[in-house]
C-alpha positions in Angstrom: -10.5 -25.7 -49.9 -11.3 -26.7 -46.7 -7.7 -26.1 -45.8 -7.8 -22.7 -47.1 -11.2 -21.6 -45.9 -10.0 -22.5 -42.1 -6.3 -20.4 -42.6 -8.6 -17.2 -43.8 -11.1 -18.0 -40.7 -8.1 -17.9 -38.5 -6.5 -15.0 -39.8 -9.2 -12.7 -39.2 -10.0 -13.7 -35.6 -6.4 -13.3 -35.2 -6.2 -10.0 -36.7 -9.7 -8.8 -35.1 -8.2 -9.7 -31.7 -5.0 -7.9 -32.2 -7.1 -4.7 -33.7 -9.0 -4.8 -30.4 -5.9 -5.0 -27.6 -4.3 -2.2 -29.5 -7.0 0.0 -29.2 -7.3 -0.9 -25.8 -6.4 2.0 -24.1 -4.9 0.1 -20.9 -3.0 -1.5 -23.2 -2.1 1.1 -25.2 -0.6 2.9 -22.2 1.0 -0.6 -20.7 3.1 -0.5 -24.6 3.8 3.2 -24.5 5.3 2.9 -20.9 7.3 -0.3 -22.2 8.7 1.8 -25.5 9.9 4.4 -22.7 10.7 2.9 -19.2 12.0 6.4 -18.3 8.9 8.1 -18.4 7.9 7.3 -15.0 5.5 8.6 -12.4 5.9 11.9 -9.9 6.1 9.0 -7.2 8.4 6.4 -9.4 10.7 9.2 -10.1 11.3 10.2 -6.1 11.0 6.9 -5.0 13.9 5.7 -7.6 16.5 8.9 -6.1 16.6 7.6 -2.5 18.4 4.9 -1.2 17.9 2.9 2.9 20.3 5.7 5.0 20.1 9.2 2.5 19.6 11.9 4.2 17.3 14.6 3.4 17.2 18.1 3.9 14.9 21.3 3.6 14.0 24.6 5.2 11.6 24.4 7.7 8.0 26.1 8.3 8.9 26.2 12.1 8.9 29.7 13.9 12.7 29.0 14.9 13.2 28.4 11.2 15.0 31.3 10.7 16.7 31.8 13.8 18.4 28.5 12.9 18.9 29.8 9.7 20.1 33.3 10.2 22.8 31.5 12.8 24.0 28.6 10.8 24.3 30.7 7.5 22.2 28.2 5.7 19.7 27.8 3.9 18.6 24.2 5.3 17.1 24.3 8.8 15.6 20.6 8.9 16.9 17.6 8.1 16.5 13.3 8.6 17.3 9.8 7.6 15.7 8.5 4.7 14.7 4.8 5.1 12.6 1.9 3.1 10.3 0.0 5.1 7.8 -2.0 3.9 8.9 -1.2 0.6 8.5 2.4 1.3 10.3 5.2 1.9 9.7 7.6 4.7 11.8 9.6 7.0 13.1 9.3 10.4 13.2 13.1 11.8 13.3 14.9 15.0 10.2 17.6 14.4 7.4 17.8 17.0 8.8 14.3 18.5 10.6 11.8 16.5 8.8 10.0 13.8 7.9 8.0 11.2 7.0 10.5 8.2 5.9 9.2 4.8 8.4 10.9 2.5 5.8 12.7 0.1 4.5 14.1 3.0 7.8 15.6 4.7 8.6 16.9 1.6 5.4 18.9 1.5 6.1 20.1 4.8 9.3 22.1 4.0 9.3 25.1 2.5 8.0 25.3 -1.9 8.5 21.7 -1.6 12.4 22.7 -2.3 14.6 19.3 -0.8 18.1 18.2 -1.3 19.3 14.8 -0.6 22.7 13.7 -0.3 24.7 10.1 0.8 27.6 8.7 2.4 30.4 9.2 -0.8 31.5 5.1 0.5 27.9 4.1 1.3 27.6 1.1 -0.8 30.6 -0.5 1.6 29.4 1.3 4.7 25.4 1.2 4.7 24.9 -3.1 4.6 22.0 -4.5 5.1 23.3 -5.6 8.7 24.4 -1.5 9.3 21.2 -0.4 8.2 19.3 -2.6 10.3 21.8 -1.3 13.7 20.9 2.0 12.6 17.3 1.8 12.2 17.3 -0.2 16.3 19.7 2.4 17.7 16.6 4.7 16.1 14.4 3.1 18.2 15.4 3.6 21.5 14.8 7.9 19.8 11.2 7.6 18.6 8.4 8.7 20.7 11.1 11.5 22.4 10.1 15.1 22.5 12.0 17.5 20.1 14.6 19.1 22.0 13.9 23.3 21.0 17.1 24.3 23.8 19.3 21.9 22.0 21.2 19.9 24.8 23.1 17.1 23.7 21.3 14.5 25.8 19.6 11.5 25.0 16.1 12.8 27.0 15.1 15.2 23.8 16.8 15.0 20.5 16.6 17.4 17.6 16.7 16.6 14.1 20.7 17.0 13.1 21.5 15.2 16.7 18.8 12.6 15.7 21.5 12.3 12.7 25.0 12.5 13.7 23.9 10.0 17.0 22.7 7.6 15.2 25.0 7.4 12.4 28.3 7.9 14.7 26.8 4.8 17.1 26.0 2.5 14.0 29.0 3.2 12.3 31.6 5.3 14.4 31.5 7.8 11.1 31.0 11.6 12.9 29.0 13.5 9.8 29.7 17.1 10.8 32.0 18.6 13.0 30.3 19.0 16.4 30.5 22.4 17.7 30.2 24.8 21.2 26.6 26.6 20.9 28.9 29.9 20.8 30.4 29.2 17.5 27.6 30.3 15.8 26.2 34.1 14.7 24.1 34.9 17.6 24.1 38.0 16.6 20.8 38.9 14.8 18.0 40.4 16.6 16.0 37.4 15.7 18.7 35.2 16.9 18.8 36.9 20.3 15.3 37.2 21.0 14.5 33.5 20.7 17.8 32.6 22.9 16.4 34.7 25.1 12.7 33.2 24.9 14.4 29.5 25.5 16.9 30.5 28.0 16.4 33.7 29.9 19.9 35.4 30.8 22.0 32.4 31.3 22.6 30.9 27.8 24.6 27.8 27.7 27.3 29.0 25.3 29.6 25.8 25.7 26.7 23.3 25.0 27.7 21.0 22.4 25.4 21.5 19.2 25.0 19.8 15.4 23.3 21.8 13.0 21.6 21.1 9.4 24.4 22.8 8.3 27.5 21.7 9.5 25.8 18.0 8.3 24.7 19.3 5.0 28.6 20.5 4.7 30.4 17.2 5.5 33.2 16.5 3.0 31.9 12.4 3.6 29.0 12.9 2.0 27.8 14.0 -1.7 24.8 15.3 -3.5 21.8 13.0 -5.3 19.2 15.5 -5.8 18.8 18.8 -5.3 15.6 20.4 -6.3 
């Protein structure tokens, strides 16, 4: 009896217990998330579609925005390294200066929040931990500069697809993009000319050498992760 009685007594703490937990609405939500490991956060979901040397583009909110646009034929007219540091990921662009920019927050800076992000097609052999460490030092000696609005191809201002292409060309030798002579865009558009004009008076340096978003965005060695 004794036997039985202490069986019964341990059967309903037991059960009392487990009635409590599952009603527990931490819990509850913990075995919910378990049953479905896909239904993740906002933040889960964008952190698990980048990898340490994607880059990122979007259209811009800057006044030059559509200059750069209406020249290049594109849509995208800002663009940047991805990177994890700390465990998280920001991105390494040429805006204002060159930065440090929490990703969530760049991607609220473009344009309806609209981003694409594409990678190297060979990255997993290309982007090693000991490449992606050269890239983000080379990166270094960038950060702090000024953003470079007459788009020279020095080292004393950068913009954000020079920012890019220099950085991955000295870390890896790879040239993402086909550089180009500032004359082998559309200057055509009123918008075009009156900003060239603003930034350069009468004597326009046609033969600079330039990158844009674009000719990046284009490059046959890369591919597309997310486009939203």
């Amino acid at each position: 009896m004794k036997i039985t009685f202490l069986l019964i007594l341990t059967i309903n703490v037991c059960s009392s217990f487990i009635v409590q937990k599952i009603y527990s609405p931490g819990l509850f939500n913990h075995v919910i998330k378990n049953l479905n490991p896909r239904n993740l956060t906002i933040t889960e979901v964008q952190q698990e579609e980048f990898n340490d040397g994607d880059l990122i583009f979007q259209t811009s909110k800057s006044p030059q925005s559509n200059a750069i646009q209406l020249a290049t034929k594109s849509k995208y007219s800002h663009c940047g390294i991805i990177y994890k540091i700390d465990g998280n990921f920001i991105v390494f662009e040429a805006s204002s200066k060159v930065k440090k920019t929490p990703i969530k927050e760049w991607i609220k800076n473009g344009k309806d929040h609209i981003y694409v992000v594409k990678r190297l097609k060979n990255a997993s052999e290309i982007l090693t931990s000991a490449t992606l460490e050269k890239m983000k030092l080379i990166g270094n000696k960038f950060n702090g500069k000024n953003y470079d609005s007459t788009f020279e191809w020095t080292d004393e201002k950068i913009y954000c697809s020079e920012l890019i292409w220099k950085i991955y060309y000295q870390a890896t030798g790879i040239q993402i993009g086909k550089l180009k002579k500032l004359k082998d865009f559309d200057l055509t558009s009123l918008i075009v000319k009156q900003i060239m004009a603003n930034k350069y008076g009468v004597k326009i340096p046609f033969n600079n050498t330039v990158i844009s978003p674009d000719d990046i965005f284009k490059s046959e060695l890369l591919f597309t992760v997310k486009g939203k």
